[in-house]
MIVEX-199734 format. One record per residue (C-alpha): x, y negated, z; residue in one letter; residue number from 0. Coordinates in steps of 0.5 Angstrom, whole numbers, plus 500, padded with zeros to 3 digits. Each point is the difference from the previous one (the first is absolute). Example, Ala and Ser with C-alpha at 12.3 -4.5 7.8 and 13.67 -1.06 7.14 Angstrom:
<nufis>
<nufi px="525" py="509" pz="516" resn="A" resi="0"/>
<nufi px="502" py="493" pz="498" resn="S" resi="1"/>
</nufis>
This chain:
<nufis>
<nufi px="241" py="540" pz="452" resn="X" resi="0"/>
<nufi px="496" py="496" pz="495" resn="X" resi="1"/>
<nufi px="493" py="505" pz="499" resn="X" resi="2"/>
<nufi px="499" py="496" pz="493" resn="X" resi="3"/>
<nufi px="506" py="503" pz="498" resn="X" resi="4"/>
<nufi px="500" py="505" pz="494" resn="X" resi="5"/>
<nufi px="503" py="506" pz="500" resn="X" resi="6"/>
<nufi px="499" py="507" pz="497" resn="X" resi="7"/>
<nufi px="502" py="507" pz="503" resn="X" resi="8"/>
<nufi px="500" py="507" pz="496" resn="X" resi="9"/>
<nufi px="502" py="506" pz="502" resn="X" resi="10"/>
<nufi px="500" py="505" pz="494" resn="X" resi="11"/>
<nufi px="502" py="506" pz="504" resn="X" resi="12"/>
<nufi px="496" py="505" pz="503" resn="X" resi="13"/>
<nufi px="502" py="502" pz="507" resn="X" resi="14"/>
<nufi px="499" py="507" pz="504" resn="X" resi="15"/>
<nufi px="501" py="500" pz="507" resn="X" resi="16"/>
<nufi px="502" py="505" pz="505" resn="X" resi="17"/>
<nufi px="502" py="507" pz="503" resn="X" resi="18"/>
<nufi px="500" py="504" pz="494" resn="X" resi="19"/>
<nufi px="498" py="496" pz="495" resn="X" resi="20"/>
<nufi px="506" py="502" pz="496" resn="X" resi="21"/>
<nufi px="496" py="507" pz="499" resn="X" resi="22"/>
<nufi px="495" py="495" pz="495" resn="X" resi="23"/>
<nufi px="506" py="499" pz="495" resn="X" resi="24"/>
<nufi px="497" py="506" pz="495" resn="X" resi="25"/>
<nufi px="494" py="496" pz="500" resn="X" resi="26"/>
<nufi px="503" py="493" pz="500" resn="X" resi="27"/>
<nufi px="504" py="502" pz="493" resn="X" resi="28"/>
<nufi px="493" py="503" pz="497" resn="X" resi="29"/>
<nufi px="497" py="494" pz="502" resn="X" resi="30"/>
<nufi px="505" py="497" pz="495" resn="X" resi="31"/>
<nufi px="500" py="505" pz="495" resn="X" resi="32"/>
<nufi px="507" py="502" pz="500" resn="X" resi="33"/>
<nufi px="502" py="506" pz="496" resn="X" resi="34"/>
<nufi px="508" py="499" pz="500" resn="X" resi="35"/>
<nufi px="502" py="497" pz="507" resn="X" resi="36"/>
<nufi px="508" py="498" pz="501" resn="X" resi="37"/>
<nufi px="501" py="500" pz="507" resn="X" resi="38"/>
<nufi px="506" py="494" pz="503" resn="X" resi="39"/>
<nufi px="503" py="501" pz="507" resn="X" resi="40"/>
<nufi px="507" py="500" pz="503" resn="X" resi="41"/>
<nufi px="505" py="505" pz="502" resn="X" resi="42"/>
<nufi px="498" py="499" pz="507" resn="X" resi="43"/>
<nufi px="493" py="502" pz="499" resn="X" resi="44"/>
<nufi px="502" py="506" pz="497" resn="X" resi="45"/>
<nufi px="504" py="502" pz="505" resn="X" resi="46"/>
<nufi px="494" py="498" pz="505" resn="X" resi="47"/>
<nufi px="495" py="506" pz="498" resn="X" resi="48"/>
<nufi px="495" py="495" pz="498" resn="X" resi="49"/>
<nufi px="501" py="501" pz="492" resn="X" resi="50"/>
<nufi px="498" py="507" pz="501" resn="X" resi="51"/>
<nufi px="494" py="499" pz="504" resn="X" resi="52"/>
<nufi px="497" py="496" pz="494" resn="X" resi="53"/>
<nufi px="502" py="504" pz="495" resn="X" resi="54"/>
<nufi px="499" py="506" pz="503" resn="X" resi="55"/>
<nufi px="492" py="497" pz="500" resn="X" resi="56"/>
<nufi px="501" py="497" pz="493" resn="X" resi="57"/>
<nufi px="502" py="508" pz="497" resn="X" resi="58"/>
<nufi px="495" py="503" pz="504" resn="X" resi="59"/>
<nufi px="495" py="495" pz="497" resn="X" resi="60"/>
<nufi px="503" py="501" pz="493" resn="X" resi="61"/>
<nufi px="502" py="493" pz="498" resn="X" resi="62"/>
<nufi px="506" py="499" pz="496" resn="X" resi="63"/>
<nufi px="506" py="496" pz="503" resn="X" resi="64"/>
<nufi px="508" py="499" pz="499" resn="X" resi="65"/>
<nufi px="503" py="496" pz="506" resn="X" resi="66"/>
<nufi px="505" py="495" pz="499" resn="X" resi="67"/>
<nufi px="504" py="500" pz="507" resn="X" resi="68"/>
<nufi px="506" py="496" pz="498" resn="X" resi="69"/>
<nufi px="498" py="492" pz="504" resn="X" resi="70"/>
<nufi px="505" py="497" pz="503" resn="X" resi="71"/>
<nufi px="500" py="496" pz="506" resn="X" resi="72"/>
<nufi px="498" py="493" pz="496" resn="X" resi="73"/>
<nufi px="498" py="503" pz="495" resn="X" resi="74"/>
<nufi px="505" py="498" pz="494" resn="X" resi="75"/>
<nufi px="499" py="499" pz="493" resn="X" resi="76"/>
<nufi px="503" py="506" pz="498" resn="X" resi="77"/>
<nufi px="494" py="504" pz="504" resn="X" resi="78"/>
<nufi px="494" py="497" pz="496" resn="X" resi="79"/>
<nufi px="503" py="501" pz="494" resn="X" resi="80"/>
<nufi px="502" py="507" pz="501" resn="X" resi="81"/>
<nufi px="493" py="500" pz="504" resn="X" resi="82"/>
<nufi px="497" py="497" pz="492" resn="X" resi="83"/>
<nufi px="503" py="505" pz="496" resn="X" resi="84"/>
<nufi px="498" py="507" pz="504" resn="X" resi="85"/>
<nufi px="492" py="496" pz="500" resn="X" resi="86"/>
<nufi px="501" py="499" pz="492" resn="X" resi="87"/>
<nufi px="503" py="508" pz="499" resn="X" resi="88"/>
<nufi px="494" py="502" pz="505" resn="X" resi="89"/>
<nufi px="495" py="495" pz="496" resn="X" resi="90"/>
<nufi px="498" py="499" pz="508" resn="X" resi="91"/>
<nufi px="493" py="497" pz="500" resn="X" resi="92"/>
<nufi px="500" py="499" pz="507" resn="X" resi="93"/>
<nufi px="506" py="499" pz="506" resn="X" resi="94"/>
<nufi px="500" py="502" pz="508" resn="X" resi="95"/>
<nufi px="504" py="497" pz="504" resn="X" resi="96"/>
<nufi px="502" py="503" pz="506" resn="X" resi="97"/>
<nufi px="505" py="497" pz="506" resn="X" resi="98"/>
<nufi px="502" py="492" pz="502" resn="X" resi="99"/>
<nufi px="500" py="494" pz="496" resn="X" resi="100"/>
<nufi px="506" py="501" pz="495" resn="X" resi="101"/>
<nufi px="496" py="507" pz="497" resn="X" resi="102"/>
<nufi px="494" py="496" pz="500" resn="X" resi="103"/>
<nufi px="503" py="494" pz="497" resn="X" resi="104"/>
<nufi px="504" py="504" pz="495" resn="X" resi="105"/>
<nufi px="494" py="503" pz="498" resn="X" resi="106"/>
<nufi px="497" py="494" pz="498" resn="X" resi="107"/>
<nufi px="505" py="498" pz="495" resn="X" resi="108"/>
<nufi px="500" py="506" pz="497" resn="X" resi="109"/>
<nufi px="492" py="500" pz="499" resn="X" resi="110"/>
<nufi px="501" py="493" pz="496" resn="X" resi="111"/>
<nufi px="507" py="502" pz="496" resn="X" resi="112"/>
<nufi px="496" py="506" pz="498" resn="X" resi="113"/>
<nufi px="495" py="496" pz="496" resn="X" resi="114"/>
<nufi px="504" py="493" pz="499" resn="X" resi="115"/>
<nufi px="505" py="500" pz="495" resn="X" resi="116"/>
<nufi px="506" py="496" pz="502" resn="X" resi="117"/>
<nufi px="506" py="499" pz="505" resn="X" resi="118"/>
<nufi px="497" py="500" pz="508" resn="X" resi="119"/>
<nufi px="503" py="494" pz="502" resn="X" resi="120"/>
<nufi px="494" py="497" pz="494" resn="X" resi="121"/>
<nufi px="496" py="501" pz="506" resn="X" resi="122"/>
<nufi px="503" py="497" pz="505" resn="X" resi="123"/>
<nufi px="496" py="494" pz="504" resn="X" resi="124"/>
<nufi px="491" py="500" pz="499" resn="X" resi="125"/>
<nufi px="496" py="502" pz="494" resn="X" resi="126"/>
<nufi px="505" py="502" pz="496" resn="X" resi="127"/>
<nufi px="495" py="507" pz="499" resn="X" resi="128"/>
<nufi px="496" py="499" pz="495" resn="X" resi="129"/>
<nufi px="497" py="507" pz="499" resn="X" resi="130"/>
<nufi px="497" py="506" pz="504" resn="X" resi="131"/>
<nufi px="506" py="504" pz="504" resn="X" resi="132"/>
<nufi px="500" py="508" pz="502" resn="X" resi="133"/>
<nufi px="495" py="501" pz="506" resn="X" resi="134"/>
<nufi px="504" py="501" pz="506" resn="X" resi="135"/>
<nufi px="498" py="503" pz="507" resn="X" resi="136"/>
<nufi px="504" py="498" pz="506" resn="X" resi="137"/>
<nufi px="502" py="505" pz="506" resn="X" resi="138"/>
<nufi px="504" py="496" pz="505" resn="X" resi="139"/>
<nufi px="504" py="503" pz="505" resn="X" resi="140"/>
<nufi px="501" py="494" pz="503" resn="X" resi="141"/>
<nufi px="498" py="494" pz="504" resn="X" resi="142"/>
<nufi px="504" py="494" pz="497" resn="X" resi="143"/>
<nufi px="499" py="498" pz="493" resn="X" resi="144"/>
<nufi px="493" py="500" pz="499" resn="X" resi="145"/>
<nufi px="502" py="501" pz="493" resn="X" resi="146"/>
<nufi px="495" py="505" pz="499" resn="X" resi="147"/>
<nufi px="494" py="494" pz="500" resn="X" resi="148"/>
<nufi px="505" py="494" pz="496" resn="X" resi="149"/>
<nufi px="501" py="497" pz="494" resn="X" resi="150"/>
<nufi px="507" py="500" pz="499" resn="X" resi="151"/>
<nufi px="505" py="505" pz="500" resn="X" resi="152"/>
<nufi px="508" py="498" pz="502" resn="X" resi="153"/>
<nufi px="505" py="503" pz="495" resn="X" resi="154"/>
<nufi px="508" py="499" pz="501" resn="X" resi="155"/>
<nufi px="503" py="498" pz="493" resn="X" resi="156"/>
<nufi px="507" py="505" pz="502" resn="X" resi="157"/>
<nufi px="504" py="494" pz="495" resn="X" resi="158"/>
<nufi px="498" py="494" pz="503" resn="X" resi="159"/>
<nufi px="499" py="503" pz="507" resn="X" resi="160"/>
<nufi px="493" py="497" pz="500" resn="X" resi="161"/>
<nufi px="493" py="500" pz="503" resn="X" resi="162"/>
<nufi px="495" py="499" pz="495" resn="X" resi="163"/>
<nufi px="493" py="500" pz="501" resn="X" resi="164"/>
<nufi px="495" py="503" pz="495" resn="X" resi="165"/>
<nufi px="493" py="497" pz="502" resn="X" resi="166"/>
<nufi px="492" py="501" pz="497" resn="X" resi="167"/>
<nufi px="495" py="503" pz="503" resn="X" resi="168"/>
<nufi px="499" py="506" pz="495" resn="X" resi="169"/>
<nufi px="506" py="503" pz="502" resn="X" resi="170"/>
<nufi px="497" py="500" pz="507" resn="X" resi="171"/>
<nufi px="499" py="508" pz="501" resn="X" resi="172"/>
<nufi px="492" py="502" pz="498" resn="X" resi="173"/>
<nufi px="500" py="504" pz="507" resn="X" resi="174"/>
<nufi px="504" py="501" pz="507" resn="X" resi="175"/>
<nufi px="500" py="506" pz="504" resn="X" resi="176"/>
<nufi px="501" py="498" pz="506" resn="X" resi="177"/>
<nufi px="501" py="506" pz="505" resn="X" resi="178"/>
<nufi px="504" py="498" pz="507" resn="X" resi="179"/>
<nufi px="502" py="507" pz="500" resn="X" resi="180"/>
<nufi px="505" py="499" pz="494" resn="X" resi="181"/>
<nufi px="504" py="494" pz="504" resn="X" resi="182"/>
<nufi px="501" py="505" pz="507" resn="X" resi="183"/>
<nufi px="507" py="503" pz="496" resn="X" resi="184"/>
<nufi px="504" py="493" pz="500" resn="X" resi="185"/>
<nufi px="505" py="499" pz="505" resn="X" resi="186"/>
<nufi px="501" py="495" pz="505" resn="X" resi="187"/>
<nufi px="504" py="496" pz="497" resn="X" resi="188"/>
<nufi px="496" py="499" pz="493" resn="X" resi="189"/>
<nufi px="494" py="500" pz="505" resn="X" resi="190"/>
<nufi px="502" py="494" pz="503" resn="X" resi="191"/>
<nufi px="503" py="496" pz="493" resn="X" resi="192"/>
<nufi px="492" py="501" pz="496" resn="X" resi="193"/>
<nufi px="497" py="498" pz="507" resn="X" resi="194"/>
<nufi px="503" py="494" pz="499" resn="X" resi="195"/>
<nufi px="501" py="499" pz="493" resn="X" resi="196"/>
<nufi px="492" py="501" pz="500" resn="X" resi="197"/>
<nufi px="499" py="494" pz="506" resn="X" resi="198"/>
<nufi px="505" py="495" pz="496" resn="X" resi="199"/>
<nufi px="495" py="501" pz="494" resn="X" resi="200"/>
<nufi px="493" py="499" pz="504" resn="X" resi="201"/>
<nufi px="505" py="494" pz="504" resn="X" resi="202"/>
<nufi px="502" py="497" pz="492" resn="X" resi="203"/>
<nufi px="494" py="500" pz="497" resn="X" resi="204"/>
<nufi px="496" py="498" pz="505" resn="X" resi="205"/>
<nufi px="505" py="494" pz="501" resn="X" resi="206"/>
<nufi px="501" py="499" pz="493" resn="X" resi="207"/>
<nufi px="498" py="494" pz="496" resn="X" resi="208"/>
<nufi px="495" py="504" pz="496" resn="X" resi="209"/>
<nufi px="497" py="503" pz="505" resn="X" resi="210"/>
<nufi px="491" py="500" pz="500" resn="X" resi="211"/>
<nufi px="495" py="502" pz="505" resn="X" resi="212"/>
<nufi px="499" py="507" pz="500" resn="X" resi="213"/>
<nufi px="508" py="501" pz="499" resn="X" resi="214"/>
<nufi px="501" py="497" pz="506" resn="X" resi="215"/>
<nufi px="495" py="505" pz="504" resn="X" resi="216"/>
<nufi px="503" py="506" pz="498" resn="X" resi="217"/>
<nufi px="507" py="498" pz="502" resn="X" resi="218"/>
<nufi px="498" py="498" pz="506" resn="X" resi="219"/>
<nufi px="497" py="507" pz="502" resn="X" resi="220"/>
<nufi px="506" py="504" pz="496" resn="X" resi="221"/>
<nufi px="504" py="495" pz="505" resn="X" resi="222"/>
<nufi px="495" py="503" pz="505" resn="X" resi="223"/>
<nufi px="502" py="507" pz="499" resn="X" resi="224"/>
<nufi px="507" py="500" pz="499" resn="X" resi="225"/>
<nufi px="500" py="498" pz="506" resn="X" resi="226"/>
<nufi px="497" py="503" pz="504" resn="X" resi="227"/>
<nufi px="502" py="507" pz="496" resn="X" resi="228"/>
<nufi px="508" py="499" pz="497" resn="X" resi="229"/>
<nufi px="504" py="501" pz="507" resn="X" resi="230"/>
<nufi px="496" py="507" pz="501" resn="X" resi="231"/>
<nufi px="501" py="502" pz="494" resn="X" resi="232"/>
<nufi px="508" py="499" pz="500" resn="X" resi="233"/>
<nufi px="500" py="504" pz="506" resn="X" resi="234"/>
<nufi px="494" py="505" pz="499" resn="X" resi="235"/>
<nufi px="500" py="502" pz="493" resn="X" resi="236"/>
<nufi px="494" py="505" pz="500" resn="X" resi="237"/>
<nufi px="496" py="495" pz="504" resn="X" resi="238"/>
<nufi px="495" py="501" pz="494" resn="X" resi="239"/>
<nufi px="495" py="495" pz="502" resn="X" resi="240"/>
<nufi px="506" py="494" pz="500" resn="X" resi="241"/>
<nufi px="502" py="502" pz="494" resn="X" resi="242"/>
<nufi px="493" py="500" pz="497" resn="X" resi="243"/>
<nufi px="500" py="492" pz="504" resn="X" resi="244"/>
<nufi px="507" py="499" pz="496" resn="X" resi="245"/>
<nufi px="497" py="502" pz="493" resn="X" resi="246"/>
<nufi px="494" py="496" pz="501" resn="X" resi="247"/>
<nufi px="505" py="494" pz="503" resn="X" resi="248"/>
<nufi px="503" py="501" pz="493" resn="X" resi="249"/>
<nufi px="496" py="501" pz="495" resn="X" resi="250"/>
<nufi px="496" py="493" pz="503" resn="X" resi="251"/>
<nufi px="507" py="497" pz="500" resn="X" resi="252"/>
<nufi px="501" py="501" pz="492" resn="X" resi="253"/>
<nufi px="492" py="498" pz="499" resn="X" resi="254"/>
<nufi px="502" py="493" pz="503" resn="X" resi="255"/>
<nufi px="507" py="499" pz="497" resn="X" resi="256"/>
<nufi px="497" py="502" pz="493" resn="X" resi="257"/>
<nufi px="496" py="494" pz="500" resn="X" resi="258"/>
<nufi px="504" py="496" pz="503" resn="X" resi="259"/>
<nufi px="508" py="501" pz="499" resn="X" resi="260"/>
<nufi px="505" py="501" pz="504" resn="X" resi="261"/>
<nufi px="505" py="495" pz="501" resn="X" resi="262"/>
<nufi px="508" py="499" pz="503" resn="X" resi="263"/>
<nufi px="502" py="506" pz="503" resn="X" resi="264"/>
<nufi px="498" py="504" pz="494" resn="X" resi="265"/>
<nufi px="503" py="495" pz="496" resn="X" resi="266"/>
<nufi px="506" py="501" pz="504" resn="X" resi="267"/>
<nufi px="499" py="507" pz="502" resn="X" resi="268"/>
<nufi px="500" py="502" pz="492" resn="X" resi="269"/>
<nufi px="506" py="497" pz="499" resn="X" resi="270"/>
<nufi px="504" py="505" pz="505" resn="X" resi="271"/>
<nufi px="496" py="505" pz="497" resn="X" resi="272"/>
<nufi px="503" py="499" pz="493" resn="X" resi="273"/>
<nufi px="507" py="498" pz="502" resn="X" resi="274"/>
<nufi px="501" py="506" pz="505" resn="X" resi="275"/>
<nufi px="495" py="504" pz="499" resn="X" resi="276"/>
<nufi px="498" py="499" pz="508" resn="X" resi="277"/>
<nufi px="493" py="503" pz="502" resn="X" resi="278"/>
<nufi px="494" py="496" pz="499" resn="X" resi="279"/>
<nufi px="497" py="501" pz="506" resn="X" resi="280"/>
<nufi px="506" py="498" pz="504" resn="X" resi="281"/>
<nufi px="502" py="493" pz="496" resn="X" resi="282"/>
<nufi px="492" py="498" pz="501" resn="X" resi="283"/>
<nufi px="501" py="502" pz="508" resn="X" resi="284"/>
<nufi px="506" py="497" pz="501" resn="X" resi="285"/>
<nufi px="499" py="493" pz="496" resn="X" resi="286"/>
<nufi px="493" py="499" pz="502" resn="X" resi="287"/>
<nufi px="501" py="497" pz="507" resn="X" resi="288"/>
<nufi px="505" py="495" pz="498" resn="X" resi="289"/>
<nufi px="496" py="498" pz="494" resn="X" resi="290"/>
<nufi px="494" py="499" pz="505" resn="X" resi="291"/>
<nufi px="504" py="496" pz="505" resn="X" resi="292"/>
<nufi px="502" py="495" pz="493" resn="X" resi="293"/>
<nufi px="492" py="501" pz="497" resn="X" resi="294"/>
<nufi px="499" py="498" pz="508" resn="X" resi="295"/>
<nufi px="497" py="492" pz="498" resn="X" resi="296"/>
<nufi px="498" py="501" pz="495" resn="X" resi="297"/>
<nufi px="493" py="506" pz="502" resn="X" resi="298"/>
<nufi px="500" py="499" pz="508" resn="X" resi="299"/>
<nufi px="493" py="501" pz="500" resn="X" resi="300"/>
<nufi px="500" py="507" pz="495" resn="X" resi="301"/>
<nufi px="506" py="502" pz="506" resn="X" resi="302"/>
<nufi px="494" py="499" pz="505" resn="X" resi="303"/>
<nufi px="496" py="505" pz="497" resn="X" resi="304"/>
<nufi px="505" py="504" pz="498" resn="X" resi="305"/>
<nufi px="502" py="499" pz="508" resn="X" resi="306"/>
<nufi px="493" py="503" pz="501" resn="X" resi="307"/>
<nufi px="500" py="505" pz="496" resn="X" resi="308"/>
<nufi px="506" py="503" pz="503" resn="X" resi="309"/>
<nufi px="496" py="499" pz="508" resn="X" resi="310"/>
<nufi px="503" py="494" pz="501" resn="X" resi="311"/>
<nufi px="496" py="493" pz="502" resn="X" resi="312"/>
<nufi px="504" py="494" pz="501" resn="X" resi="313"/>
<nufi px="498" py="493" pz="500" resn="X" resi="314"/>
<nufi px="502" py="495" pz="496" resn="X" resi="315"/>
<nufi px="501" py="503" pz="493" resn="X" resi="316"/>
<nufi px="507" py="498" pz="500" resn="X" resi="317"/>
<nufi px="501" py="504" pz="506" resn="X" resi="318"/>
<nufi px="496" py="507" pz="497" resn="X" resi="319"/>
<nufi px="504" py="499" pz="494" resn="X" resi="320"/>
<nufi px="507" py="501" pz="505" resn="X" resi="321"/>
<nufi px="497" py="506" pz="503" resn="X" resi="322"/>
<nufi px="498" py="503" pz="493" resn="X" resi="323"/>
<nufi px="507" py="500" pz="498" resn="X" resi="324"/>
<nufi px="503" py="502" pz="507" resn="X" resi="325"/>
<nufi px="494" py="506" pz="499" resn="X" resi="326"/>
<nufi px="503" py="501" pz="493" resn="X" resi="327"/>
<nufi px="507" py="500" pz="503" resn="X" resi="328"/>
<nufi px="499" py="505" pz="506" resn="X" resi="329"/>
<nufi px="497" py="505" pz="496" resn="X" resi="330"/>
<nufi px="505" py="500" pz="495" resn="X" resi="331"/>
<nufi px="504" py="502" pz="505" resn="X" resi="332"/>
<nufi px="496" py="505" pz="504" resn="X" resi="333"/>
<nufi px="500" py="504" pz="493" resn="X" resi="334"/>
<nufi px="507" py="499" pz="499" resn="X" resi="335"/>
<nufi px="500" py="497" pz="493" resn="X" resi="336"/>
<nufi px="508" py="497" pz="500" resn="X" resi="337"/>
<nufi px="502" py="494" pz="499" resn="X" resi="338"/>
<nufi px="502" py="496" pz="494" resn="X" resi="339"/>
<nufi px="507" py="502" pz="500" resn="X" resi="340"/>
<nufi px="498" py="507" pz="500" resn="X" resi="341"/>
<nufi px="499" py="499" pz="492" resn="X" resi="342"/>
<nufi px="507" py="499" pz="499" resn="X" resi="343"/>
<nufi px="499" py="492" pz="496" resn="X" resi="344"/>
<nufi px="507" py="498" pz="498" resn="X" resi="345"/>
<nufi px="501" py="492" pz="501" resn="X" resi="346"/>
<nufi px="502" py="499" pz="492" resn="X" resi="347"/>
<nufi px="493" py="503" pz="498" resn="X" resi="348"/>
<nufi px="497" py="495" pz="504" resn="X" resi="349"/>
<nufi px="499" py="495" pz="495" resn="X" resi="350"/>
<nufi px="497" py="505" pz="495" resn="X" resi="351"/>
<nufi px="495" py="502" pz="505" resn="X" resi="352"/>
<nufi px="497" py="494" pz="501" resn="X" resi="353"/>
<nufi px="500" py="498" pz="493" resn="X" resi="354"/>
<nufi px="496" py="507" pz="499" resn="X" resi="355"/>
<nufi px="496" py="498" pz="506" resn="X" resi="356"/>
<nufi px="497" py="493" pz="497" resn="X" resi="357"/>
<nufi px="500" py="504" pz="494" resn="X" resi="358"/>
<nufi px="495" py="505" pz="501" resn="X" resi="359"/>
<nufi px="493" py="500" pz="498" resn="X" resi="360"/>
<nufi px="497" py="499" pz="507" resn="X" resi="361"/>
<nufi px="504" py="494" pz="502" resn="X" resi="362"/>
<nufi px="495" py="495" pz="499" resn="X" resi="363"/>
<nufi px="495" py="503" pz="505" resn="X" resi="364"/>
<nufi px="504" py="499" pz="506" resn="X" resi="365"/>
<nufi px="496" py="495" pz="504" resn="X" resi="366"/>
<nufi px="507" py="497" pz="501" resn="X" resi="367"/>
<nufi px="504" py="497" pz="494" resn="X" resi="368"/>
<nufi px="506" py="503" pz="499" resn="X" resi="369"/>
<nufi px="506" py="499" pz="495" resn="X" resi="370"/>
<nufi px="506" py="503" pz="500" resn="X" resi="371"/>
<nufi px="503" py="497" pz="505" resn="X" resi="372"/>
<nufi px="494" py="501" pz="504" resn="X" resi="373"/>
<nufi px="502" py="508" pz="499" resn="X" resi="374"/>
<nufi px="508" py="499" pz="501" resn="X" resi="375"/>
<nufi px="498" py="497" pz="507" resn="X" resi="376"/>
<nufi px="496" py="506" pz="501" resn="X" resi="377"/>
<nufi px="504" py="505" pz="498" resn="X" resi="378"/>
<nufi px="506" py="496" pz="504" resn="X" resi="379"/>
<nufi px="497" py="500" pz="506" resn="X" resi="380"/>
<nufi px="498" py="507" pz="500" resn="X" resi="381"/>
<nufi px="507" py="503" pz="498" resn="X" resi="382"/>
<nufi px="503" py="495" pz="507" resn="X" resi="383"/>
</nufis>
């Protein structure tokens, strides 16, 4: 690392963290001076009980809210513009968003539409938001996206079957609520797809080429957590103090990632994610120790320290850089994240995969150049 290099580091979000911090999200909207309040979450959320426990507290605070619960999983297009036109009918002056990244993320492009005019594919890639955004706060029910801190948000264009990235930080939510207890519902499976889901951006955005000092120092610690907390909370659900260490890992994850980038396994993962609508967590979990042995010659030494951070210490670089990838593997597999034919990819839509691949946004940033047919050997590899 050069000391003399420049960078900039903002983080427009306000964050509260820890047990019952949820109970501040009256006084958060206040704070805001919200009137009308359009409520976005999911199906999932609703059926868990923890829209009710919000909006019971919001009626009996008398603030004035309407909820759009219609997100889907990688939320589409059609989501944001449904989301918009309530927004719009409503005249909402403020959004809360309430369960993982995709409610999340969907809010944040229902904030820009309803003050944009104009198609939301214009927005696609950075700094196509010229003007203020409604203010969302954001309430995560897991620990994975970190979305509740970033500057993007990822929506699926259903025609083209598409991932594409709207990205400035005025879309970043003014607030995140961040109550461990809001995570303790999410089964296993979903436990153990966010868990890595949040280690591959704290891995990608320290390793990524943008990557900056104070980017590189919370990865490592959110590297730490996930760690030393995801096998716990896959199999101990209520273990409250390990779901408070995931978020924490998380939240610090999405700090890193959003001044750095993520780089080839979310370019691979959001091409499976776009065609078969396969869960993000679980393409980020089962592409990112193939890219990591790939990346490996290329960032031996940023392995090392992420060996460390996972408890190993080994010595020369390049062997901490293989026991990382070993480590990475092992927990993967001790929290039962499937293998990459599990998702399903059929060999014809291979070649359509790795050209989406090479197109996305954050290809640039991998530490390894990769051109399509650094991608086609990658997906290859992992369907044999």
């Amino acid at each position: 690392m050069n000391l003399l290099n420049s960078f900039s580091f903002e983080l427009p979000t306000r964050i509260e963290y820890g047990v019952g911090v949820a109970q501040k999200l009256t006084a958060a909207l206040r704070d805001l001076n919200a009137v009308n309040v359009l409520i976005v979450t999911d199906k999932g959320i609703e059926a868990s009980g923890l829209l009710s426990e919000v909006t019971d507290r919001l009626a009996q605070d008398r603030m004035k809210y309407e909820v759009f619960s219609d997100v889907e999983s990688n939320p589409k297009d059609y989501n944001v513009l449904e989301g918009t036109q309530l927004a719009k009918q409503l005249q909402a002056d403020c959004l809360v968003a309430i369960g993982g990244g995709s409610p999340i993320d969907c809010a944040k492009a229902i904030a820009v539409l309803a003050t944009h005019a104009g198609n939301l594919r214009e927005f696609e890639n950075e700094d196509k938001v010229t003007g203020d955004v409604l203010p969302l706060i954001a309430m995560p029910t897991t620990a994975g996206t970190g979305s509740e801190v970033t500057f993007s948000s990822v929506i699926t264009d259903t025609q083209q079957k598409f991932k594409f990235s709207i990205h400035h930080t005025k879309i970043a939510p003014r607030i995140a609520l961040l109550d461990p207890e809001m995570t303790v519902t999410m089964p296993p499976a979903l436990t153990a797809a966010t868990g890595m889901d949040a280690l591959t951006h704290a891995i990608e955005g320290f390793t990524a080429k943008g990557s900056e000092p104070l980017a590189d120092a919370v990865a490592l610690y959110a590297i730490e957590l996930i760690a030393a907390h995801l096998k716990t909370v896959v199999f101990d659900g209520r273990n409250l103090e390990a779901r408070a260490g995931m978020l924490l890992g998380s939240v610090l994850a999405g700090i890193s990632f959003s001044h750095s980038d993520v780089a080839a396994v979310h370019c691979i993962a959001e091409a499976l994610g776009g065609k078969y609508d396969a869960a993000h967590g679980v393409c980020n979990a089962v592409v990112l120790p193939a890219v990591m042995e790939y990346n490996m010659e290329y960032c031996s030494d940023k392995y090392a320290r992420i060996a460390a951070a996972l408890g190993i210490i080994c010595k020369p670089a390049r062997e901490g850089a293989r026991q990382a990838v070993e480590a990475v593997k092992k927990l993967a597999g001790e929290v039962n994240i499937p293998d990459f034919r599990s998702l399903g990819v059929k060999m014809e839509d291979v070649d359509e995969l790795a050209y989406n691949s090479s197109i996305n946004g954050s290809n640039g940033s991998n530490p390894r150049p990769m051109s399509k047919d650094d991608y086609l050997t990658l997906i290859n590899s992992m369907m044999s």
